[in-house]
OpenMM code with the backbone's topology and positions (N, CA, C; nanometers):
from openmm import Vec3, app, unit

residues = "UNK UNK UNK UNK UNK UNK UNK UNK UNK UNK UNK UNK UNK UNK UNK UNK UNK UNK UNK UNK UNK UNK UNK UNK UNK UNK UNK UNK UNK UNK UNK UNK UNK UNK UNK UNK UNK UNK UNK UNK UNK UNK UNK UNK UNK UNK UNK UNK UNK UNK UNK UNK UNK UNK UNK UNK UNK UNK UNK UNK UNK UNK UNK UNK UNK UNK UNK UNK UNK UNK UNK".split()
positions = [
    Vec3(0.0838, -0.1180, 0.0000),
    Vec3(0.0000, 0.0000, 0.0000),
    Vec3(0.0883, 0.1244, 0.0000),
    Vec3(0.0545, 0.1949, -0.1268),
    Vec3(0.1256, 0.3562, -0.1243),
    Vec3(0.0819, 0.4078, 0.0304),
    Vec3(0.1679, 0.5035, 0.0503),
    Vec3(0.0996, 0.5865, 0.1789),
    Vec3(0.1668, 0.7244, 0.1403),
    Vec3(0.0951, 0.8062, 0.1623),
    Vec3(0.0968, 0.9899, 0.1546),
    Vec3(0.2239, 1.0256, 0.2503),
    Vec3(0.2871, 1.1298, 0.2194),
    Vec3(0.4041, 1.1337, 0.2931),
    Vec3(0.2960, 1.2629, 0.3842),
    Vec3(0.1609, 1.2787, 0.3815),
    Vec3(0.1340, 1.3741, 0.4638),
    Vec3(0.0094, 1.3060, 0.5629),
    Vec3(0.0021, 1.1919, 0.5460),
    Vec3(-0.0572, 1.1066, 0.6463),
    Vec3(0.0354, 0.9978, 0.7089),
    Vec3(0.1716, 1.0296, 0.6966),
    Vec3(0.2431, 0.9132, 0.7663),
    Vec3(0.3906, 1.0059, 0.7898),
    Vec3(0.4205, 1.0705, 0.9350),
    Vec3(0.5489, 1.1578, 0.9552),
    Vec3(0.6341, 1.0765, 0.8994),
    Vec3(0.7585, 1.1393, 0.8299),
    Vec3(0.8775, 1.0837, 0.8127),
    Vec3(0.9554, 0.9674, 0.8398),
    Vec3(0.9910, 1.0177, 1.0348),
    Vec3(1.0557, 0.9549, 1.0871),
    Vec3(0.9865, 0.9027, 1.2391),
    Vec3(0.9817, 0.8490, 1.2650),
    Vec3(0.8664, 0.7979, 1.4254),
    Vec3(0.9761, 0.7248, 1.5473),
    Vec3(0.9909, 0.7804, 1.6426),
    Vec3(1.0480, 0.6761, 1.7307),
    Vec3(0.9697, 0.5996, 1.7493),
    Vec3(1.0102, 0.4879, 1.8431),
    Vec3(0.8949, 0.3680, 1.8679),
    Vec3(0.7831, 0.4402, 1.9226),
    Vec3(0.8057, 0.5371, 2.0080),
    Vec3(0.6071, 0.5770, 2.0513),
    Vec3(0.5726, 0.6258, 1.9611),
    Vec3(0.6069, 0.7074, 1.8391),
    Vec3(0.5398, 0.7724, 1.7432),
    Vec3(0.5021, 0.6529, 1.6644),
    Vec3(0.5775, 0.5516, 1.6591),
    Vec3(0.5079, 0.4382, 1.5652),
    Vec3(0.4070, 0.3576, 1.6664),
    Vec3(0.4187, 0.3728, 1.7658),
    Vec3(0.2783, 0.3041, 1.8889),
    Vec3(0.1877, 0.3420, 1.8412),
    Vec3(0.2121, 0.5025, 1.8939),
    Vec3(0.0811, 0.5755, 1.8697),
    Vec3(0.0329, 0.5377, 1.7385),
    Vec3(0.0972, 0.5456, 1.6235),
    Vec3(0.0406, 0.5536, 1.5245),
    Vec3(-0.0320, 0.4049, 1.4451),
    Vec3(-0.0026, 0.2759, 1.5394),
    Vec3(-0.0638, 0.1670, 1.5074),
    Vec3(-0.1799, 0.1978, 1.5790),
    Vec3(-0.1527, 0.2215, 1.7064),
    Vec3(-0.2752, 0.2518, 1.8085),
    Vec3(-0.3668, 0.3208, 1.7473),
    Vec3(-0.3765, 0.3993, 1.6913),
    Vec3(-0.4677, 0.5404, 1.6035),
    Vec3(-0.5232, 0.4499, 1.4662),
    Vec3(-0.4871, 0.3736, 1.4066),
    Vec3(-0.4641, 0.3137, 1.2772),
    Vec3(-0.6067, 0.2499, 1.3468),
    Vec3(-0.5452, 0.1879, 1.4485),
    Vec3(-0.6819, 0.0274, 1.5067),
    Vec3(-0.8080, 0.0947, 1.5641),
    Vec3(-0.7619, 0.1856, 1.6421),
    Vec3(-0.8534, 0.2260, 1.7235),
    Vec3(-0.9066, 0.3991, 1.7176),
    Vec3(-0.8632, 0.4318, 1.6110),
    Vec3(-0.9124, 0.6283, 1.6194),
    Vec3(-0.8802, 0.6218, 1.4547),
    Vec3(-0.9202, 0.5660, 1.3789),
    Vec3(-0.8473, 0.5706, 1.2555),
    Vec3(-0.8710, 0.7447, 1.1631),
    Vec3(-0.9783, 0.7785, 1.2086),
    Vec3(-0.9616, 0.9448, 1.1995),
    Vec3(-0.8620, 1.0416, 1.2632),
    Vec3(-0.7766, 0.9812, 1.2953),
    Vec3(-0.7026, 1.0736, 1.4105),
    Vec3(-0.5267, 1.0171, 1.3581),
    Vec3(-0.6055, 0.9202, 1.2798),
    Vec3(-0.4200, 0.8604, 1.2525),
    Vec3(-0.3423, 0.9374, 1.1291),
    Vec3(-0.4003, 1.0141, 1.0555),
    Vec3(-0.3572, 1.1160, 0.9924),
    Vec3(-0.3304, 1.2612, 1.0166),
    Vec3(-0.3427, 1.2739, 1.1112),
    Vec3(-0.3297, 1.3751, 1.2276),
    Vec3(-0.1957, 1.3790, 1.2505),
    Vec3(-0.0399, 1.4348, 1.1595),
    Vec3(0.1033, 1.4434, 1.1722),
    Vec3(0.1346, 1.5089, 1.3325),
    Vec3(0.0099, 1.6273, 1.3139),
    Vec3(0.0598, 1.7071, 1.4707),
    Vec3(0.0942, 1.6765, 1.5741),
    Vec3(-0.0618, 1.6155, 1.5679),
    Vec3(-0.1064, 1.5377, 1.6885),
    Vec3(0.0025, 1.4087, 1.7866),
    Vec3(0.0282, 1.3100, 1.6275),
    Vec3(0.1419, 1.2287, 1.6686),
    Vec3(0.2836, 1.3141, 1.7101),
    Vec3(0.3266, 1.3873, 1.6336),
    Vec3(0.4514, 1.4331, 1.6740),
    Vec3(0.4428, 1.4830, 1.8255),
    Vec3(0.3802, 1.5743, 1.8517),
    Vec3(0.3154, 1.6231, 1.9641),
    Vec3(0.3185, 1.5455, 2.0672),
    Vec3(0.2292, 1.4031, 2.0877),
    Vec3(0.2635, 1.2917, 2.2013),
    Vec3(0.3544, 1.2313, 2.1748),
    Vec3(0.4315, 1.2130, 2.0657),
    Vec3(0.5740, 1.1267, 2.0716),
    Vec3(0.6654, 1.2269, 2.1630),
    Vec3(0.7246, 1.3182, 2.1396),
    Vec3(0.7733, 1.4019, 2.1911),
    Vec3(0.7504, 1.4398, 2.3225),
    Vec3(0.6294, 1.3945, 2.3713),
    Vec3(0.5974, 1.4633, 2.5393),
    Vec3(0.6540, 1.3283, 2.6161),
    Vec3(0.6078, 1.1904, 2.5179),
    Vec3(0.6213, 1.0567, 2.5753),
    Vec3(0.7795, 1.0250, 2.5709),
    Vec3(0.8284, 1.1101, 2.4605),
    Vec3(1.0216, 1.0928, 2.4833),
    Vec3(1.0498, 1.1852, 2.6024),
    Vec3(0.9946, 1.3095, 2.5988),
    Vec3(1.0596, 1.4033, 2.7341),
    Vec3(1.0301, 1.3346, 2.8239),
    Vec3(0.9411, 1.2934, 2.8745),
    Vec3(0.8729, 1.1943, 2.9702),
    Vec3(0.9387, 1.0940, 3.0223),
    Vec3(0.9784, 1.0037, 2.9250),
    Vec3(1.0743, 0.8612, 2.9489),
    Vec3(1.2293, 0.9445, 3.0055),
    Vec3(1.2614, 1.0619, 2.9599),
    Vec3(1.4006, 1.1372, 2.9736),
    Vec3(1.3904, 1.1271, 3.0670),
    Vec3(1.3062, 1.2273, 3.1372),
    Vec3(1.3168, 1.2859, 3.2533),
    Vec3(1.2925, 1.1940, 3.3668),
    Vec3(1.2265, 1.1248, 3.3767),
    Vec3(1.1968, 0.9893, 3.4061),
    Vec3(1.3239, 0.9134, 3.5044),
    Vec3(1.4170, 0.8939, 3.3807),
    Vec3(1.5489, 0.8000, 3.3872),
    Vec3(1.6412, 0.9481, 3.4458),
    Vec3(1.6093, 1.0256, 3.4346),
    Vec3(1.7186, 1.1341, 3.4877),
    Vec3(1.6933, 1.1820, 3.6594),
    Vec3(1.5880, 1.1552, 3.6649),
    Vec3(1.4986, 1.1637, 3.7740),
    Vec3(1.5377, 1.0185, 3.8697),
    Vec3(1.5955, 0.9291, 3.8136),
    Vec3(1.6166, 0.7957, 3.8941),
    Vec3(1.5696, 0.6708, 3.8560),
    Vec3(1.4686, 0.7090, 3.7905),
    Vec3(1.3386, 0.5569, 3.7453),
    Vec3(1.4192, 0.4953, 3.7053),
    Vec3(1.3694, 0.3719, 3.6833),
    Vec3(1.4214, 0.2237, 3.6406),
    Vec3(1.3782, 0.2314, 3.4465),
    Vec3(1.3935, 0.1733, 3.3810),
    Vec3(1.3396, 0.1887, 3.2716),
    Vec3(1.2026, 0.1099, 3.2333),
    Vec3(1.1732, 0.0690, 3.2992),
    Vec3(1.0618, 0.0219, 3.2889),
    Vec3(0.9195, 0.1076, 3.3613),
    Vec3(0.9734, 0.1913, 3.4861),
    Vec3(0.8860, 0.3213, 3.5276),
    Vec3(0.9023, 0.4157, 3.4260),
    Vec3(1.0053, 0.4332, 3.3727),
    Vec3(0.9905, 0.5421, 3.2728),
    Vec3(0.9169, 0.4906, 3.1597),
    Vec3(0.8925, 0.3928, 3.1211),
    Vec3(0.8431, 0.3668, 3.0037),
    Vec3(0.6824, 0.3798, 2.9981),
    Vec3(0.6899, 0.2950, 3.1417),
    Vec3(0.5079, 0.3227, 3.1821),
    Vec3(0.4683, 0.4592, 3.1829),
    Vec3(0.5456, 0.4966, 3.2243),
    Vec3(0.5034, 0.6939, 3.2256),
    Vec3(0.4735, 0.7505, 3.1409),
    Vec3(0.5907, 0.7099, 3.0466),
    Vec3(0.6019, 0.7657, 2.8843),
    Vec3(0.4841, 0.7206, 2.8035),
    Vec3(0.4160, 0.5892, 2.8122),
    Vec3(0.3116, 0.5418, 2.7460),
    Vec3(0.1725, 0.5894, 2.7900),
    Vec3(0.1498, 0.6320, 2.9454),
    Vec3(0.0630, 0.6943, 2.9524),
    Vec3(0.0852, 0.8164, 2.9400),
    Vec3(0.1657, 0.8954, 2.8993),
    Vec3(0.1293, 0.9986, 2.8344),
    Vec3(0.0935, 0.9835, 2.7037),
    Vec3(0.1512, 0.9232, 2.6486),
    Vec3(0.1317, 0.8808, 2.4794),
    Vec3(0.0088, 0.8427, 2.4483),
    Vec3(-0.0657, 0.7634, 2.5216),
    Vec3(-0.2348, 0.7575, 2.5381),
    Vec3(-0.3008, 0.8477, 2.6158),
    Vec3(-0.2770, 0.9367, 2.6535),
    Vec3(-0.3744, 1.0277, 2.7505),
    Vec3(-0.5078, 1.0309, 2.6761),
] * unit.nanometer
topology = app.Topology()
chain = topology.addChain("A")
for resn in residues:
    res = topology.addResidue(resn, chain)
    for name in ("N", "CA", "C"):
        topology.addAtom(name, app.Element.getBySymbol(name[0]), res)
């Protein structure tokens, strides 16, 4: 399947590609939404950062990071 380079960002870390299976299955109006994803990938990477800088284990940071990524 072709895909639009303006319904699918560039480049995705793994939460930007979460989110964006997650959105695909379950919000599929929302999965073309570039902002939106960049937007929670990015809060869910500062998140996991700060997280592990803060002390967490990586596995608290990750949980953290994912519920932000689903809020």
């Amino acid at each position: 399947m072709k895909q639009n380079k303006k319904t699918v960002p560039a480049e995705l870390s793994y939460y930007g590609l979460y989110l964006l299976d997650y959105l695909r299955k379950n919000h599929p109006d929302k999965a073309s939404d570039t902002d939106f994803i960049a937007g929670r990938e990015e809060a869910a990477t500062a998140t996991f950062e700060k997280e592990r800088l803060a002390g967490g284990t990586v596995e608290d940071a990750h949980e953290e990071a994912m519920r932000v990524l689903l809020e």
